[in-house]
SEVEX-676088 format. One record per residue (C-alpha): y, x, z; residue number from 0; chain. Coordinates in nm, 3 decimals, always signed. Each point is the difference from the previous one (the first is absolute). Example, Ala and Ser with C-alpha at 12.3 -4.5 7.8 and 13.67 -1.06 7.14 Angstrom:
% residues 2
- y x z pos unit
- -0.450 +1.230 +0.780 0 A
- +0.344 +0.137 -0.066 1 A
//
This chain:
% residues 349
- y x z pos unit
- +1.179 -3.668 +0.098 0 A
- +0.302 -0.243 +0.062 1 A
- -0.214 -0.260 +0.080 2 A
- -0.199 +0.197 +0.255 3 A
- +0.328 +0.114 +0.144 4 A
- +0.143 -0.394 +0.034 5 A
- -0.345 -0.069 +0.210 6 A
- +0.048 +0.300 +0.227 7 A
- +0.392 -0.069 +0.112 8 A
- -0.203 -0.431 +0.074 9 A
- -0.227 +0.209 +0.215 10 A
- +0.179 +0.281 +0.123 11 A
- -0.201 +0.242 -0.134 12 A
- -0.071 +0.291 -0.216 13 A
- -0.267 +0.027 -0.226 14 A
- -0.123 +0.247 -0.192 15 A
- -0.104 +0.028 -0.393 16 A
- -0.202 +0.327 -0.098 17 A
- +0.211 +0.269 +0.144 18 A
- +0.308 -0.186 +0.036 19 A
- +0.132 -0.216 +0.298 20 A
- +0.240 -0.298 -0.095 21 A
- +0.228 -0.103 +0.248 22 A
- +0.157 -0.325 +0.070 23 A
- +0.330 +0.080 -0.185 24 A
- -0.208 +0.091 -0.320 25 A
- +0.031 +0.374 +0.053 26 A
- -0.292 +0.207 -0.058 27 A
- -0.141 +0.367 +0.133 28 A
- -0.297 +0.165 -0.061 29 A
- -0.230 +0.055 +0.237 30 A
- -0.189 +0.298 -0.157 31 A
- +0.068 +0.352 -0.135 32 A
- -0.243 +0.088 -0.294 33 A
- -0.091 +0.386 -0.022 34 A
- -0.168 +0.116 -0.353 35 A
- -0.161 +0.321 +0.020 36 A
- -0.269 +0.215 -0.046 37 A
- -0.393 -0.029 +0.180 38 A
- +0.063 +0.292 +0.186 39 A
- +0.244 -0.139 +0.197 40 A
- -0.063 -0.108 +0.331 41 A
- +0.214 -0.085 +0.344 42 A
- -0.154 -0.049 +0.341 43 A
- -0.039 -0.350 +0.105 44 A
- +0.267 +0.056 +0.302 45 A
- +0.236 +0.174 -0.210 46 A
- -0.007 -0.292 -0.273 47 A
- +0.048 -0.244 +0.330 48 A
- +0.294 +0.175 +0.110 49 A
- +0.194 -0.075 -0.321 50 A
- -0.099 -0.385 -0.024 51 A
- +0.134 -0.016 +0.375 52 A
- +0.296 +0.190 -0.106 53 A
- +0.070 -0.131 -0.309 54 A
- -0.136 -0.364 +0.061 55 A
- -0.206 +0.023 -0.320 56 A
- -0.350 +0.029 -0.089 57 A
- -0.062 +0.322 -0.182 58 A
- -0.220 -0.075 -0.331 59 A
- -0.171 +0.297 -0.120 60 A
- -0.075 +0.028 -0.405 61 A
- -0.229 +0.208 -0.109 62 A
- -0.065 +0.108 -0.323 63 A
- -0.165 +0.258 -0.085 64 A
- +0.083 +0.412 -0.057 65 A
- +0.398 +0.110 -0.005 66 A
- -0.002 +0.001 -0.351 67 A
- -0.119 -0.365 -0.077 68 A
- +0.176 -0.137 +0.284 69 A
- +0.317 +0.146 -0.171 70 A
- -0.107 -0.110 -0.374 71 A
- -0.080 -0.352 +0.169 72 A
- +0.353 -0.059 +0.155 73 A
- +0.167 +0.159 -0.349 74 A
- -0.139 -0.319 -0.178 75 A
- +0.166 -0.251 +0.284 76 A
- +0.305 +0.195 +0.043 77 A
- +0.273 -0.255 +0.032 78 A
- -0.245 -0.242 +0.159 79 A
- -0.230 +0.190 +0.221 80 A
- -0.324 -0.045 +0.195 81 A
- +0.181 +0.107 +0.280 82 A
- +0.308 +0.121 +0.221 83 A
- -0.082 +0.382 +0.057 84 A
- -0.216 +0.238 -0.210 85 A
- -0.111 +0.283 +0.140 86 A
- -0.229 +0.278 -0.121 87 A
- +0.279 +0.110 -0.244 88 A
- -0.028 +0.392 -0.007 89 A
- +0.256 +0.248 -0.103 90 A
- -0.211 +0.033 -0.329 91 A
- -0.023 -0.307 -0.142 92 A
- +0.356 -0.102 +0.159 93 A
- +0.211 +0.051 -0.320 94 A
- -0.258 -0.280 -0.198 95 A
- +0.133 -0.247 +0.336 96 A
- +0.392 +0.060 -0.061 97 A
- +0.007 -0.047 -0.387 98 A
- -0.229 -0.297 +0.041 99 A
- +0.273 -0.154 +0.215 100 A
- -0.255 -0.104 +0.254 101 A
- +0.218 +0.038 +0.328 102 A
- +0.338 -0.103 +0.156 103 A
- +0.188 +0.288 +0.126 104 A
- -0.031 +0.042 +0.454 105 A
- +0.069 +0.267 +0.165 106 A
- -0.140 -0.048 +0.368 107 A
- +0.213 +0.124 +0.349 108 A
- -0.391 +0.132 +0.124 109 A
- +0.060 +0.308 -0.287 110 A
- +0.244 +0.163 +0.217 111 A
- +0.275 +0.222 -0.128 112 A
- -0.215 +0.278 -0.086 113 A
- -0.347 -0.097 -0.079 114 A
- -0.277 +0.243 -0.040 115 A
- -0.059 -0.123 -0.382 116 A
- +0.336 -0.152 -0.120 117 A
- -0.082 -0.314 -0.232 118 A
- +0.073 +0.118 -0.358 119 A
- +0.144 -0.371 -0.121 120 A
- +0.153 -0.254 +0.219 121 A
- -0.281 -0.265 -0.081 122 A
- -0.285 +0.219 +0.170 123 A
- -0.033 +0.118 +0.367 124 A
- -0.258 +0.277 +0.104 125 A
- -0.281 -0.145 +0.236 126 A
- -0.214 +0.257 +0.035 127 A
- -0.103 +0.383 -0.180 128 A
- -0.357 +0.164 -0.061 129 A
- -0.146 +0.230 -0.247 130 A
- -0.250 -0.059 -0.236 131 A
- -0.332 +0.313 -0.004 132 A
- -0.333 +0.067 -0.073 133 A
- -0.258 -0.107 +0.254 134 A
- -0.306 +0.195 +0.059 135 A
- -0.338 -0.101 +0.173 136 A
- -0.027 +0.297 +0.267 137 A
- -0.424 -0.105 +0.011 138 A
- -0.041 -0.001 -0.314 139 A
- +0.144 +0.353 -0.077 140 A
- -0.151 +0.101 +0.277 141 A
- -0.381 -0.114 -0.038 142 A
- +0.012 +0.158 -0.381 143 A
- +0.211 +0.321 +0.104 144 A
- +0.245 -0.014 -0.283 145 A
- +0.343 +0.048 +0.076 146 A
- +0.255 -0.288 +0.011 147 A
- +0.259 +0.020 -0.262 148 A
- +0.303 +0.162 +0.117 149 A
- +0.225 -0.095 -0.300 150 A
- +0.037 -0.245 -0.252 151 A
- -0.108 +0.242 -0.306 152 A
- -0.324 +0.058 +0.199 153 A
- -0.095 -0.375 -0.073 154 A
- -0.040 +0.151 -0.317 155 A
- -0.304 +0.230 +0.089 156 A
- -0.405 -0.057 -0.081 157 A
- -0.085 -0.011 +0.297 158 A
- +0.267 -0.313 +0.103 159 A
- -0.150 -0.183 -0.319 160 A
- -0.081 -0.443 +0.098 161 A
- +0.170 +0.073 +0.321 162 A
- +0.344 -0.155 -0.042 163 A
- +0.138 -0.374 +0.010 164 A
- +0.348 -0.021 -0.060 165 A
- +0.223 -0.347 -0.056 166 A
- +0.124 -0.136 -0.359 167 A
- +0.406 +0.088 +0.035 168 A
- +0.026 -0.305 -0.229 169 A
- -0.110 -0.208 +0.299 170 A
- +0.051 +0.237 +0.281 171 A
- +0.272 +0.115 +0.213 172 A
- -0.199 +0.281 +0.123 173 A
- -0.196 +0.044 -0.325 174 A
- +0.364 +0.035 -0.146 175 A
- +0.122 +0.245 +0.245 176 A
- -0.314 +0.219 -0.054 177 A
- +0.081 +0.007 -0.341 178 A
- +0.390 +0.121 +0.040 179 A
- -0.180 +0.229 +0.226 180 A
- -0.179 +0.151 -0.286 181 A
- +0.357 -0.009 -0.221 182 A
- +0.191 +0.192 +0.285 183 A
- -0.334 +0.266 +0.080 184 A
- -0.050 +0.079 -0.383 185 A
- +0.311 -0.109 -0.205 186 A
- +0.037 -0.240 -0.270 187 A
- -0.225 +0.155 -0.222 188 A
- -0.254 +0.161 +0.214 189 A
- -0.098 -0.308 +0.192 190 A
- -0.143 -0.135 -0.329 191 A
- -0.265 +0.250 -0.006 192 A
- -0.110 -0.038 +0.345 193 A
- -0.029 -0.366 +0.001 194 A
- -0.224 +0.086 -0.338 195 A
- -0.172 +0.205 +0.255 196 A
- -0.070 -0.268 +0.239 197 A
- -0.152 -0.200 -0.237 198 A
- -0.231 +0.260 -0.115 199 A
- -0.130 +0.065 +0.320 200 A
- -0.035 -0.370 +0.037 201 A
- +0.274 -0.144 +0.234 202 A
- -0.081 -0.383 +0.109 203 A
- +0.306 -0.153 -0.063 204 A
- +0.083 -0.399 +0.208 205 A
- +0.275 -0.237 +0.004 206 A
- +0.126 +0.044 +0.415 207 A
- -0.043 +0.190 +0.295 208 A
- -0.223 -0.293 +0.124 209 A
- -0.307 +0.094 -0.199 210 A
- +0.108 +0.375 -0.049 211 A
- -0.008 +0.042 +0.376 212 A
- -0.214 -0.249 +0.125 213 A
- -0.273 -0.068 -0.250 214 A
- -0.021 +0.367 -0.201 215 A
- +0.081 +0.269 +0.274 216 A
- -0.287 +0.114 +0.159 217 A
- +0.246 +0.083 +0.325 218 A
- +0.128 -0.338 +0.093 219 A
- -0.224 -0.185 +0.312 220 A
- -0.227 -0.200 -0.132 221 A
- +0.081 +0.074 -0.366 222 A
- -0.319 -0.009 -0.219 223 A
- +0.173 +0.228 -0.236 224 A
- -0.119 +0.305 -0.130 225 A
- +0.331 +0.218 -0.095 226 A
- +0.080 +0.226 +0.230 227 A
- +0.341 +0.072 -0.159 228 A
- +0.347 -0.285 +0.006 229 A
- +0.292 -0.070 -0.043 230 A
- +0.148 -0.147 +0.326 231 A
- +0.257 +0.087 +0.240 232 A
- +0.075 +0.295 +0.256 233 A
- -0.038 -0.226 +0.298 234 A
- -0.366 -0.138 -0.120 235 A
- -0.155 +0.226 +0.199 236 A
- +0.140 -0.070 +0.318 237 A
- -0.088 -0.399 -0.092 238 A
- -0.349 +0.122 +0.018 239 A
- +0.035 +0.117 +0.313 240 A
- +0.190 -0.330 +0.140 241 A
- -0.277 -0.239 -0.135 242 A
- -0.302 +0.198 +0.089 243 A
- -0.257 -0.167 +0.204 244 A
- -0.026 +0.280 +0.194 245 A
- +0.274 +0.245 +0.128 246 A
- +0.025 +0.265 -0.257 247 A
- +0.136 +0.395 +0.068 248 A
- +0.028 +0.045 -0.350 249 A
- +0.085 -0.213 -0.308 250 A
- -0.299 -0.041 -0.248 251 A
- +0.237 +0.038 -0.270 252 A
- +0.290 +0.252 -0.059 253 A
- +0.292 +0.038 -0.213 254 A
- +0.037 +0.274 -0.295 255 A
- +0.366 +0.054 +0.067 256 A
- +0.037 +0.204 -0.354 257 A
- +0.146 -0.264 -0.238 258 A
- +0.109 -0.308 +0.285 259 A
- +0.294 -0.164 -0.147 260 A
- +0.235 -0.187 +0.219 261 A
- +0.073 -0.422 -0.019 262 A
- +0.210 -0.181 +0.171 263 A
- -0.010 -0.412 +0.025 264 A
- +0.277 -0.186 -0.054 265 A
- +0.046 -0.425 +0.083 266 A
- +0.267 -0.216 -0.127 267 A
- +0.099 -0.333 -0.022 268 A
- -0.107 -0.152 -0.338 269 A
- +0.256 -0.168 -0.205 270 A
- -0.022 -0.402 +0.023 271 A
- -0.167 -0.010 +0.325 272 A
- -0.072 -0.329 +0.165 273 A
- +0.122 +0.147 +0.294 274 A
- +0.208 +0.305 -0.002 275 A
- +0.130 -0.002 +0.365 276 A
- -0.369 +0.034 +0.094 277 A
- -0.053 +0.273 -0.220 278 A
- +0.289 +0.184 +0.115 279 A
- -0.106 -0.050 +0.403 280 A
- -0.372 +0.125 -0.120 281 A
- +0.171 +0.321 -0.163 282 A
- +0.230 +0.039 +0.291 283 A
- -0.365 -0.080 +0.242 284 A
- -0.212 +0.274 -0.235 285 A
- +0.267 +0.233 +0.089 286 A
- -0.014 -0.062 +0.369 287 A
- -0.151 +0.217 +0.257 288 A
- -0.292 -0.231 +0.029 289 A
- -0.151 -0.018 -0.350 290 A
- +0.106 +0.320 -0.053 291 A
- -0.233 +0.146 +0.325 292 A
- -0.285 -0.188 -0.115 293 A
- -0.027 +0.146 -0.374 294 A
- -0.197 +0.276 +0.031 295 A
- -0.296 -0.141 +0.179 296 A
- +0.074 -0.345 -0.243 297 A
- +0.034 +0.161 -0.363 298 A
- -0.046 +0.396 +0.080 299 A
- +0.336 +0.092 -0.158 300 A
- +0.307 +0.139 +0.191 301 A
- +0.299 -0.204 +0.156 302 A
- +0.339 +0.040 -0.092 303 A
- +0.186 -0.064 +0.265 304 A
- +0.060 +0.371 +0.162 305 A
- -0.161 -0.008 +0.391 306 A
- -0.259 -0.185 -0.053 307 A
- -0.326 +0.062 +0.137 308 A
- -0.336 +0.053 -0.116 309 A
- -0.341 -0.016 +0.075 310 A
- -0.156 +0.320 +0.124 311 A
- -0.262 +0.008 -0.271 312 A
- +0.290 +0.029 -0.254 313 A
- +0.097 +0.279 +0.188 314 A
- -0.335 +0.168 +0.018 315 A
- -0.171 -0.120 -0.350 316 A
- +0.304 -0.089 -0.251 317 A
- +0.236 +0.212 -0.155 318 A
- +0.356 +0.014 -0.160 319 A
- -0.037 +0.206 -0.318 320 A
- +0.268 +0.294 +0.062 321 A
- +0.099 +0.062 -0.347 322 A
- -0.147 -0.401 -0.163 323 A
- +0.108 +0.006 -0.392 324 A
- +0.196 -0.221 -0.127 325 A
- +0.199 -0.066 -0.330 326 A
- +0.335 -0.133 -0.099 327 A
- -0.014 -0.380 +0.014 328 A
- +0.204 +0.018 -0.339 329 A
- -0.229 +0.193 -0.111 330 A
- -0.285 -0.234 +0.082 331 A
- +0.207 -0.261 -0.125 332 A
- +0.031 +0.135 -0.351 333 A
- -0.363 +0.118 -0.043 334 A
- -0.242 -0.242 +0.256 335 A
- -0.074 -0.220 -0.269 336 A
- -0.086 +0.302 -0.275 337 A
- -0.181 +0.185 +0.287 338 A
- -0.198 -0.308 +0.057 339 A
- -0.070 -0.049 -0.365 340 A
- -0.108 +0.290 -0.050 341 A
- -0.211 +0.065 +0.282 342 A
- -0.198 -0.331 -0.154 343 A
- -0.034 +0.161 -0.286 344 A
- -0.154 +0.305 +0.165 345 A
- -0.230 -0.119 +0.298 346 A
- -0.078 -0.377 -0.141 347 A
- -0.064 +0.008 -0.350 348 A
//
């Protein structure tokens, strides 16, 4: 590096090594901002070139797999990370993130002084809020003339038996939320039993929304699947409607709003960073009135930031659970890893 920096001040210029410039006095900068997150995330391609203008640094995208394993992933590096911003963290699996020591404390101007979902720790900032539901397949309800569930102890039923795919809250956000969704619908002890249930009326269970949604639910376009029953989010539907072929009136899929449990995703600015100015400017750029318009039609979750707008199909075809569960992040804290246990025991073994 010092020897490339004493050939750049001969020839009056800078050069660059991976992502970081050296400049004639032997100073160096990096020249990228590394993002670690989950494969649901996405950003428009003009929204991702207004922060490289802004910023003057090229936005590297790491993805790595569901929530869950992107978190587990960046535990094991903590210290000396893959990255200079994970996001994907949800309020859920948030407590694992602060006594992993896995982030540097940042609390970003963008937040405002009264934000709609006030960061619980200083190392985490709120990017964006959904729920996690049940998913139906209107067509396939409708060409047999059984009923959609309408709650979550339906799923129980005969007559909802092979229908169901839900995620492996071991590996899944979502598949993690569904089951505190269980825990807050039927209590600590009661959820055992209908998990045992589940498995008796033979619940498919897979590691991440990817192949839950995409691969196993019969709704999804294109999906060869065959389960007209998953665990996704309340705004899939209106997704259905944005990436239809063909306009649509009405979603293919709808939302079971009995049991939807509410998630919010946090970012923050992992601890060792290679460059932690960056990752700072990308929190402060997430937070900003342009990312922040174009998640909805990017990732189908809510923005933050109070004002912003959204697409008209979210207005027509998503919803905001009125009264979501939720439980005491303590309380997830304390129990998540017995839960999860415990739930292996049950639907696994």
């Amino acid at each position: 590096m010092r020897a490339l920096a004493t050939v750049c001040c001969k020839v009056a210029l800078t050069v660059t090594v991976g992502a970081v410039a050296v400049g004639c006095g032997g100073e160096s900068s990096p020249t990228e901002v590394v993002l670690v997150t989950h494969d649901s995330f996405a950003i428009s391609k003009d929204v991702k070139a207004a922060f490289e203008e802004e910023s003057g640094l090229t936005l590297r995208i790491l993805q790595g797999g569901d929530a869950g394993v992107v978190l587990n992933q960046a535990l094991l590096t903590a210290g000396n990370p893959q990255g200079d911003v994970i996001f994907g963290i949800d309020d859920n699996l948030l407590s694992r993130a602060l006594a992993g020591d896995l982030l540097d404390p940042y609390r970003s101007d963008e937040l405002g002084d009264a934000p709609l979902f006030p960061p619980p720790d200083e190392r985490v900032t709120p990017i964006d809020h959904g729920a996690v539901c049940l998913n139906v397949d209107r067509a396939w309800f409708a060409s047999r003339s059984i009923p959609p569930p309408q709650a979550l102890s339906d799923l129980v039923l005969d007559r909802y038996r092979g229908l169901l795919v839900v995620e492996n809250p071991a590996t899944s956000s979502p598949g993690l939320v569904f089951l505190l969704a269980t825990i807050a619908q039927f209590g600590d002890r009661g959820w055992q039993g209908f998990w045992r249930g589940l498995r008796a009326n033979d619940v498919l269970v897979v590691d991440g929304w990817e192949e839950a949604y995409t691969q196993q639910f019969s709704g999804a376009a294109g999906s060869p699947g065959k389960r007209p029953i998953v665990v996704s989010y309340a705004s899939s539907p209106a997704a259905e409607v944005i990436f239809s072929s063909t306009p649509l009136d009405e979603s293919p899929t709808a939302v079971v709003e009995d049991g939807c449990f509410r998630q919010v995703e946090y970012a923050g600015v992992l601890r060792g960073a290679p460059n932690p100015d960056g990752a700072r400017a990308l929190i402060d750029f997430m937070l900003g009135e342009r990312f922040q318009a174009d998640v909805p039609a990017s990732m189908f979750v809510y923005p933050v930031r109070a004002g912003t707008p959204l697409p008209e199909a979210f207005a027509k075809h998503a919803i905001v659970p009125e009264r979501p569960l939720t439980l005491d992040a303590d309380e997830i804290d304390e129990n998540r890893d017995r839960w999860i246990s415990t739930w292996t025991e049950i639907v696994l073994r």
